[in-house]
N, C-alpha and C positions, 0 to 999 in steps of 0.2 A: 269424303274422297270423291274426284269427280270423276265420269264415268273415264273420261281421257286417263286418269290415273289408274282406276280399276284394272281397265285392258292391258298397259304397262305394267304392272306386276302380274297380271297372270300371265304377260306373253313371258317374263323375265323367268320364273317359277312355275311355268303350265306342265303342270301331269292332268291327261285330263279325268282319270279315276280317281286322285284324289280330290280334285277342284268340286266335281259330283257330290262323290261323300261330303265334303264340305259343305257345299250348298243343301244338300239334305239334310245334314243339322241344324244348319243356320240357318237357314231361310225361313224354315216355318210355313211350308209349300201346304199349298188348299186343294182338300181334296171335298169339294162342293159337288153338291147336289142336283138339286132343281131349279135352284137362281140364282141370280147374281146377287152385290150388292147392294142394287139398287130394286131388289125383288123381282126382276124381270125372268121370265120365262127362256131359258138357253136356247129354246128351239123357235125363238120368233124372230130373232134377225138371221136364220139361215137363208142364204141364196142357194138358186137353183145349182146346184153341184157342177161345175164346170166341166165335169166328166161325165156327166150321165148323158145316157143315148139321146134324149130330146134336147142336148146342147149342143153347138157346133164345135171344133173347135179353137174354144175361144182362148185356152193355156200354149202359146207358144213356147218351147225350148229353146233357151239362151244357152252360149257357148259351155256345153258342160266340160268336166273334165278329161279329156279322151283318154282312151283306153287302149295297151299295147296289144291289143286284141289278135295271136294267130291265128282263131278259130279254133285251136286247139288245146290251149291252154288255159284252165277254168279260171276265174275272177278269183276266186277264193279257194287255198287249198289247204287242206288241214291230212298231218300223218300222225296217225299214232298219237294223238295228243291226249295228254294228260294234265291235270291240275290235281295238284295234293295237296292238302292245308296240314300242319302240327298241331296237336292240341295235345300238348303237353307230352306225354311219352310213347304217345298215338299218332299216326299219318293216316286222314281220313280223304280217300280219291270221292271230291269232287266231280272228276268226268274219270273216264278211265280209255284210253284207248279209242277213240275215237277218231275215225276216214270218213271224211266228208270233202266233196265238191262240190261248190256255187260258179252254176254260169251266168253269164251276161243275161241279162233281161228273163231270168225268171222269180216267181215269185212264190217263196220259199218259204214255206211252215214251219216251226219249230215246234211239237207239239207233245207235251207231257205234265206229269201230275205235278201239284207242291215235293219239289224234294226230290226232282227228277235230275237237276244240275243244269233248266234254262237258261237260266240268268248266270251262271257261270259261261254257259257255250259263248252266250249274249256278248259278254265281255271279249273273251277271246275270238270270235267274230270279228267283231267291234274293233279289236285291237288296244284295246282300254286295258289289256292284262297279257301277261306273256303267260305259256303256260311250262307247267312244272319239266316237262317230257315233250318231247316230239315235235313237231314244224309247221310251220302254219307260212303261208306264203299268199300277200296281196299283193295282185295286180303283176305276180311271179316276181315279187320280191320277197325272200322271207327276214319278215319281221326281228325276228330274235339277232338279226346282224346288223339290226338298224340304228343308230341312234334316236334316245328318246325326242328330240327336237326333230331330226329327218321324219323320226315316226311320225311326231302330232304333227305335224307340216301336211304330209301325205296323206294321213287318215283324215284331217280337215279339210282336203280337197276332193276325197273319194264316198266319204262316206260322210250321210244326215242322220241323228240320230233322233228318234221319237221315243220318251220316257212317258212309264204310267201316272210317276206323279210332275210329270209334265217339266219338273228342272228350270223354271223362268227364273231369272232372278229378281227377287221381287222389290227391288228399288229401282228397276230399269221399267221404262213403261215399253208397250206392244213393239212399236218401231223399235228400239234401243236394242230389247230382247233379240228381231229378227236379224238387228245389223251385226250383232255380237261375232259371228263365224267370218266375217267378210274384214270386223278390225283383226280380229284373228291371222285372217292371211292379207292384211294391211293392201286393200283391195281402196282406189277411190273411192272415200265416202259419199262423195257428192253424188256418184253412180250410185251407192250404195243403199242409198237413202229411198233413193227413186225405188229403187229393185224389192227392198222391203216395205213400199207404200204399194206396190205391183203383188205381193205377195199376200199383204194383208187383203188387199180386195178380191183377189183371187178366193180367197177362204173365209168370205165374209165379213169381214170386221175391218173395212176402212174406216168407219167408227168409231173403232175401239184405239187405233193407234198410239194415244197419248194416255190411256186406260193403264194404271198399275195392275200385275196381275189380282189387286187383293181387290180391285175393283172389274173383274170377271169373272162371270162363273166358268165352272168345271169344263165344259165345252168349249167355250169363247178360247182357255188356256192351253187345251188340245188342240187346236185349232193355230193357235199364236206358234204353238212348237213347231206344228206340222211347217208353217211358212220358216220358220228359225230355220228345220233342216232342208228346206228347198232352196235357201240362202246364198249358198252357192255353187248351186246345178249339182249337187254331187251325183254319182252316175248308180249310185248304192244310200239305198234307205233301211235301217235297221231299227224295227218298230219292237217295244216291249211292253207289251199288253198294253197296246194302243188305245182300246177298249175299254180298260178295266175299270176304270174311274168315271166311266160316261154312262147318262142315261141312251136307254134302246134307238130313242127316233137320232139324236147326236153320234153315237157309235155306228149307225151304219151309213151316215155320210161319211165318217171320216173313213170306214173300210171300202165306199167307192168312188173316195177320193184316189185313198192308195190304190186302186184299181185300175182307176184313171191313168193314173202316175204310166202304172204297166203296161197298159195296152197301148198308150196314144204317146208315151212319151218314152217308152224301153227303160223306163228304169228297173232297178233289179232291187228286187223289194223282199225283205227276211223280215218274218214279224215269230216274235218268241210270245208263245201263250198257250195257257189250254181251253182256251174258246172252240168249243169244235165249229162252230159257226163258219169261222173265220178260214176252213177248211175248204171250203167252197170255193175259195178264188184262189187257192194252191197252182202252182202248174208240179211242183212236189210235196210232199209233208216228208221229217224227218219224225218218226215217233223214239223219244229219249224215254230211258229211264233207267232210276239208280246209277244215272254217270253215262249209261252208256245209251247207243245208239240200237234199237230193239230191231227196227227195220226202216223202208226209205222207199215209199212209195208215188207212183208217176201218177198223176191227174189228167182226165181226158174229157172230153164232154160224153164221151163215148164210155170212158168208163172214170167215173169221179170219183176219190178217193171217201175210204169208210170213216165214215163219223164217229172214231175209236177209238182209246185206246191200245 
């Protein structure tokens, strides 16, 4: 199948939580180590971080997706929301009850243990899932009255997502991977092409462009996503243990990357994990657990949130 065809049946049949799952099974996604295929070191073709303080800046902002922004009305709003699963003659709450608001340009912690209901929040975030109870509303539209097509439409122009097992598809090489979003919303490829060769050098790896992911290491792939969700401009990045799969000196370019992202370009950036590290560049954390929401604490340099559960 050629990739022209591929994007034709998934725009024909796109759910994007299932397409995920799917490519999770299928793909047979790499979750590497210390090199590449070709034994190479992941941290020796890093460039100097285009966001760090001793760089100018050199990442300009392309037309992102605006925002019906009153200043009063938060990006993201969640009431009362629930997710229940069945398991058999049992309903087991996933989240329970949960009020949360995400504003524009801050960068939001999701922070709890295995088993806490991250990666469920993740998804209803995300918009990847509806939930069982209550209303969840982006951009102050609530979702649950949307068509699944208006949905994936909207959520692919608002929202980038970054996966721990990075999600490439692994018969698409680098470029292919990042232009994926942009045939999505059937954007000029000619532009598009450009935008993701601007992307990949941005993060390293103009190199790597025509590299299948099974011919990059773990970094290089983290790296390929991060440009996939920059793809196009979305104004919201929703990270899942962005981290997790990276070695130390790789993991913390890609956390002041996403920093970057915040400060210099206002993105509003949600990363779900229990890295307390990554606590440090909150301007909130939300601490979950067992479903629910424990407490919800503001970050300041003045006073930085606890390294805690």
């Amino acid at each position: 199948m050629t990739l022209t065809e591929m994007i034709d049946t998934l725009k024909t049949k796109f759910n994007p939580s299932k397409v995920i799952n799917s490519l999770e099974k299928t793909a047979g996604f790499h979750n590497k180590s210390d090199t590449d295929s070709e034994g190479n070191d992941p941290g020796e073709d890093l460039k100097n971080n285009p966001y760090s303080d001793s760089v100018g800046d050199s990442v300009k902002s392309s037309s992102a997706v605006k925002i019906s922004q009153n200043g009063v009305s938060p990006l993201i709003k969640m009431i009362n929301v629930w997710k229940i699963y069945e398991m058999g003659d049992t309903e087991f709450a996933a989240l329970a009850g949960i009020n949360l608001e995400i504003n524009e340009g801050e960068f939001l912690v999701v922070l709890g243990p295995s088993g806490s209901g991250k990666s469920t929040l993740m998804n209803l975030i995300g918009c990847l899932d509806l939930p069982s109870k209550g209303t969840i509303y982006l951009n102050s539209k609530d979702i649950s009255k949307l068509a699944e097509s208006e949905l994936a439409r909207i959520r692919g122009q608002m929202i980038g997502f970054i996966f721990q097992s990075f999600n490439l598809i692994p018969t698409l090489n680098a470029e292919e991977n990042v232009t994926l979003p942009m045939e999505f919303q059937e954007a000029d490829m000619q532009k598009g092409r450009k935008r993701a060769d601007y992307l990949l050098e941005v993060v390293g790896l103009s190199d790597k462009k025509q590299n299948l992911p099974s011919q990059l290491s773990g970094g290089q792939m983290q790296r390929v996503a991060i440009a996939r969700s920059l793809s196009v401009n979305p104004p919201i990045i929703l990270a899942d243990e962005p981290t997790g799969n990276l070695d130390s000196k790789t993991g913390n370019y890609i956390l002041n990357f996403l920093d970057g992202l915040h400060k210099k370009e206002g993105k509003t950036i949600i990363i779900v994990t229990h890295d307390l590290e990554i606590v440090k560049l909150a301007t909130r954390v939300v601490y979950l657990k067992d479903g629910k929401i424990e407490k919800i604490e503001t970050c300041t340099k003045e006073k930085p949130c606890e390294l805690g559960y």
